[in-house]
C-alpha positions as CSV (number, residue, x, y, z in Angstrom):
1,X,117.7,98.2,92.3
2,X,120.0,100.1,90.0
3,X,122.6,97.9,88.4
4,X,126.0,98.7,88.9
5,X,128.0,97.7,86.2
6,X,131.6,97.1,86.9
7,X,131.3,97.1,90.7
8,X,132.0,94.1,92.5
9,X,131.7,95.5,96.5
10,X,129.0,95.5,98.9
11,X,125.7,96.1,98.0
12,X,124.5,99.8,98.3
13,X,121.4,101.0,100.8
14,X,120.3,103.4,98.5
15,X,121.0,104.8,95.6
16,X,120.3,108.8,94.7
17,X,119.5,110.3,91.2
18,X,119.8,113.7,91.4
19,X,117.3,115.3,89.4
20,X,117.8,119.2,87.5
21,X,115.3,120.4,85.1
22,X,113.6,117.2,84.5
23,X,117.1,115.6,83.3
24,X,118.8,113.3,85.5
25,X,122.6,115.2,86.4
26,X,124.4,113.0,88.9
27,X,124.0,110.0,91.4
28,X,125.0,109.2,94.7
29,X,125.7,105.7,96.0
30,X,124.6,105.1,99.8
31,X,125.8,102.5,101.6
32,X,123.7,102.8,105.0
33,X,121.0,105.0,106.0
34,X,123.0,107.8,107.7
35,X,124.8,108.3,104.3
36,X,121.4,108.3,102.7
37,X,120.1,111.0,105.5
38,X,123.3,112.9,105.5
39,X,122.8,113.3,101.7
40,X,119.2,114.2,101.4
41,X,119.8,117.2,104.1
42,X,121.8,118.6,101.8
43,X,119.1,119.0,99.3
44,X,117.6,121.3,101.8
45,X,120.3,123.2,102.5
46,X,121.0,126.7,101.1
47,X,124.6,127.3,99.7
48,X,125.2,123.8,99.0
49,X,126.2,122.0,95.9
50,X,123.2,119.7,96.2
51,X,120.2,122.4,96.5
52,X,120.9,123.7,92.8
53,X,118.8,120.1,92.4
54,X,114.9,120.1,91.9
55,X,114.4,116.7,93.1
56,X,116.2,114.2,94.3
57,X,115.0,110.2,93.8
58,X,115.9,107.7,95.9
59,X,116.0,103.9,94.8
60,X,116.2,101.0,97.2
61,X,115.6,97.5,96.4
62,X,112.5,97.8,95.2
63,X,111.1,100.9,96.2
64,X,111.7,104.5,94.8
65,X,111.0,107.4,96.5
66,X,111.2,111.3,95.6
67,X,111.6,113.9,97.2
68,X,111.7,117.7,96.1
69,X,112.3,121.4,97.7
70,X,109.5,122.8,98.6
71,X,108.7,125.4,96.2
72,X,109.0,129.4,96.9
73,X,106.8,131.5,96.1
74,X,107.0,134.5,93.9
75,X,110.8,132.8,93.4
């Protein structure tokens, strides 16, 4: 899990590295799955601050998982 240096609450679900251009821009501290589901959608969604992103990766205790937009043709 990511350390969290200076944070002495509860222990996060999931935490979010939001991924632009190969360099890592921002994260995004989940603490339960619907946060971590409600922030992933936006990923996906057009208009939104979060779809500028090419990837987002998730990290959870000790798993990591990434997930990107699918890519558009021609775009």
């Amino acid at each position: 899990m990511t350390s969290l240096v200076g944070f002495n609450g509860p222990k996060p679900y999931a935490v979010i590295i939001w991924i632009l251009n190969g360099n890592q821009h921002a994260k995004t501290i989940c603490y339960s799955e619907a946060e971590e589901t409600q922030a992933i959608k936006r990923l996906h969604t057009s208009g939104d601050l979060y779809n500028r992103f090419d990837q987002a990766i998730i990290v959870r205790d000790n798993e990591i998982i990434c997930d990107q937009k699918e890519s558009k043709i021609g775009a």
